[in-house]
MIRO-622322 format. One line per 4 residues: number of its first residue (from 1); their letters; for each residue x, y, z of C-alpha. Coordinates in nm, 4 decimals, m for minus. Each point is the difference from the previous one (the first is absolute). Layout:
N
NUM	A	X Y Z; ...
This chain:
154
1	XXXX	7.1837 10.3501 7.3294; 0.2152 m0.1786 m0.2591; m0.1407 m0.2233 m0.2787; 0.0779 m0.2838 0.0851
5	XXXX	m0.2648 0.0625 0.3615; m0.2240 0.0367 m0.2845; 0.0276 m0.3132 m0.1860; 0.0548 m0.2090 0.3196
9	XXXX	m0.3396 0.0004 0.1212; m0.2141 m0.0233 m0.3272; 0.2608 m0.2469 m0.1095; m0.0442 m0.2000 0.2768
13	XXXX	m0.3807 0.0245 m0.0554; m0.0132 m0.1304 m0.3442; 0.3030 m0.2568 0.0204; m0.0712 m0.1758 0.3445
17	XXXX	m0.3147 m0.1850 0.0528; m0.3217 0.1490 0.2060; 0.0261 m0.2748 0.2631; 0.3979 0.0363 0.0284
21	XXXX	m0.0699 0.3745 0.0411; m0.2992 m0.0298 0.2112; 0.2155 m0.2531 0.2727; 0.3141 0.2588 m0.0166
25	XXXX	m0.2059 0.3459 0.0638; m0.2140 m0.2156 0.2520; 0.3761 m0.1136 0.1955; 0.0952 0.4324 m0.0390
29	XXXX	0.1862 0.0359 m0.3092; m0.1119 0.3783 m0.0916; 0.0759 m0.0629 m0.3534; m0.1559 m0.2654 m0.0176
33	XXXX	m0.3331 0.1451 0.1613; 0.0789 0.2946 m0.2598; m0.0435 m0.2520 m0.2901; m0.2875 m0.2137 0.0891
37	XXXX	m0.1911 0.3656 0.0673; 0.0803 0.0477 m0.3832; m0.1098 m0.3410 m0.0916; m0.3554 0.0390 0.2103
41	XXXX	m0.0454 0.3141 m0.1214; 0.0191 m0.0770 m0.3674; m0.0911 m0.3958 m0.0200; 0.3165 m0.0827 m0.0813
45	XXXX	0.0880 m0.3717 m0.0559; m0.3179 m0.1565 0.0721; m0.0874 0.1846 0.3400; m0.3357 0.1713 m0.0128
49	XXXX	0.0511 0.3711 0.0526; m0.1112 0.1194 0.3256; 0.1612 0.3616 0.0768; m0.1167 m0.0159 0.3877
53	XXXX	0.2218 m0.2746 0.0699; 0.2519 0.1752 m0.2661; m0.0434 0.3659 0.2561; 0.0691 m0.2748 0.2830
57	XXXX	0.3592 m0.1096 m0.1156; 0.0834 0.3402 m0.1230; m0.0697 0.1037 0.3961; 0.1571 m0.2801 0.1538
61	XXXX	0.2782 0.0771 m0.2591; 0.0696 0.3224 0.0905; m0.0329 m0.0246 0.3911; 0.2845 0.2019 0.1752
65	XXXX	0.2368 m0.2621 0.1145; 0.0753 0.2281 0.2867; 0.0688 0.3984 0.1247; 0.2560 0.1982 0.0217
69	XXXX	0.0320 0.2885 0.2902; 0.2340 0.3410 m0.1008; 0.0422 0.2530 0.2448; 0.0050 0.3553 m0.1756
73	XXXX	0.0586 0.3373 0.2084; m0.2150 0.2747 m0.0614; 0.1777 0.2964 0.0948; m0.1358 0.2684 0.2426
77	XXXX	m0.2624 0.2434 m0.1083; m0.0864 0.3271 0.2276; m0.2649 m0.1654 0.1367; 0.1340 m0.3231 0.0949
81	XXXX	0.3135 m0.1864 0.0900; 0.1738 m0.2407 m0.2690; m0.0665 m0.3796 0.0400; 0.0164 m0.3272 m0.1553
85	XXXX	m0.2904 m0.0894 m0.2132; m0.0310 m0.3916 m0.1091; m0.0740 m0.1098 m0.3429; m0.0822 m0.3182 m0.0722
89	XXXX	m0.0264 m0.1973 m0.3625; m0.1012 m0.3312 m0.1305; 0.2807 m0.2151 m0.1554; m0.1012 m0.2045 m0.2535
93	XXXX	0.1048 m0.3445 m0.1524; m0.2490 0.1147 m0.2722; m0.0814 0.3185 m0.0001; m0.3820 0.1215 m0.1748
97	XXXX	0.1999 0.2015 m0.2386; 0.1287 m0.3165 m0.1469; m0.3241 m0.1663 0.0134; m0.1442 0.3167 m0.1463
101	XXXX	0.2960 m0.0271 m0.3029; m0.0848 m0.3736 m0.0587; m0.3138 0.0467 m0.0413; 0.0354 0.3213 m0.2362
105	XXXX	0.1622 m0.1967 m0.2369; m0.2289 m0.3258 0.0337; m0.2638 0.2396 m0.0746; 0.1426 0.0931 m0.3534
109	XXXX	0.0604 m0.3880 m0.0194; m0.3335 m0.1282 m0.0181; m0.1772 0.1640 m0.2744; 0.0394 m0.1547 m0.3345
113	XXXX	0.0846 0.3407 m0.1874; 0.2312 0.2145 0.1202; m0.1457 0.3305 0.1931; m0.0033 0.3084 m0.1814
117	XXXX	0.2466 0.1747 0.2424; 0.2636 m0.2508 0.0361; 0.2961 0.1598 m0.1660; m0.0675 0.2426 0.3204
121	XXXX	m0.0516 m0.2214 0.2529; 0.3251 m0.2365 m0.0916; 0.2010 0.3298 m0.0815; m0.0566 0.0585 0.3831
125	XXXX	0.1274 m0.3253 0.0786; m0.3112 m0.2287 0.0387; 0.0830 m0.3577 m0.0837; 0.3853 0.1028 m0.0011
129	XXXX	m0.0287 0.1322 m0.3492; m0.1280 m0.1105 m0.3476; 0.2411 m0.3374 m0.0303; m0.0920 m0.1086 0.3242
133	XXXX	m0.3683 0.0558 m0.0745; m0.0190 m0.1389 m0.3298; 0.1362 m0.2982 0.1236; m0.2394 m0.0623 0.3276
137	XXXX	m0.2589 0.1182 m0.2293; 0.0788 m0.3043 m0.2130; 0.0250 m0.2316 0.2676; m0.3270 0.1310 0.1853
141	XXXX	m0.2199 m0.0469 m0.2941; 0.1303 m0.3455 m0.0168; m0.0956 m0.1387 0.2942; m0.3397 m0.1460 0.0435
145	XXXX	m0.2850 0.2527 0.1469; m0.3188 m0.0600 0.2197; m0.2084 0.2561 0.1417; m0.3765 0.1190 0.0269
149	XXXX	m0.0070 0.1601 m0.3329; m0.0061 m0.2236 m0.2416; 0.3835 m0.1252 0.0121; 0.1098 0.3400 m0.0561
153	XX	0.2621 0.1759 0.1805; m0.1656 0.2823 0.2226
């Protein structure tokens, strides 16, 4: 996954507004239901967090926009003849890996301080490296929060 799949969604969550993302996830824009999970999930811009409905974007999200069948041949064995065995796997418009990278990196986001293993976690890639988190990390903790506990980020 390239940076810039990283930056799209949780820009998109902190530059567009909750009701503009809540009426494009709700018409099926994927990245769109991708952001306003982040923004329900942390409060973000005046929404009050709620990580069911969050879980239920991510989900809808990351629903297999259809199958694909592939015919592999399993060759003979001494007991049994060769034959065509079917395998069949999800395609995805937005796969949960993605979702599950998003949300990595909005989960080093949202604290104030930075976490004590970050130089590991971006040297791995999370957030597409230190410039790109530095500068979402910037942005995040600029935006307005509301959530159960006590206006902090979760």
């Amino acid at each position: 996954m390239t940076q810039e799949l990283w930056s799209q969604d949780i820009d998109l969550a902190l530059q567009t507004s909750p009701e503009r993302l809540r009426a494009l996830a709700d018409e099926g824009d994927r990245h769109a239901m991708a952001a306003y999970a982040i923004v329900l999930r942390y409060g973000l811009n005046g929404v009050a967090a709620d990580a069911a409905e969050a879980d239920r974007y991510v989900s809808k999200a990351t629903t297999p926009s259809g199958y694909h069948t592939t015919f592999i041949w399993m060759p003979k064995t001494k007991d049994r003849a060769g034959y065509m065995m079917p395998l069949t796997t999800a395609t995805y418009a937005y796969s949960p890996a993605q979702a599950g990278a998003v949300a990595a990196c909005a989960a080093l986001l949202a604290p104030p301080e930075d976490p004590p293993n970050l130089a590991e976690r971006l040297a791995r890639g999370v957030c597409g490296g230190e410039v790109n988190y530095r500068r979402l990390k910037d942005r995040w903790h600029r935006t307005e929060t509301n959530d159960r506990n006590n206006g902090r980020n979760l």
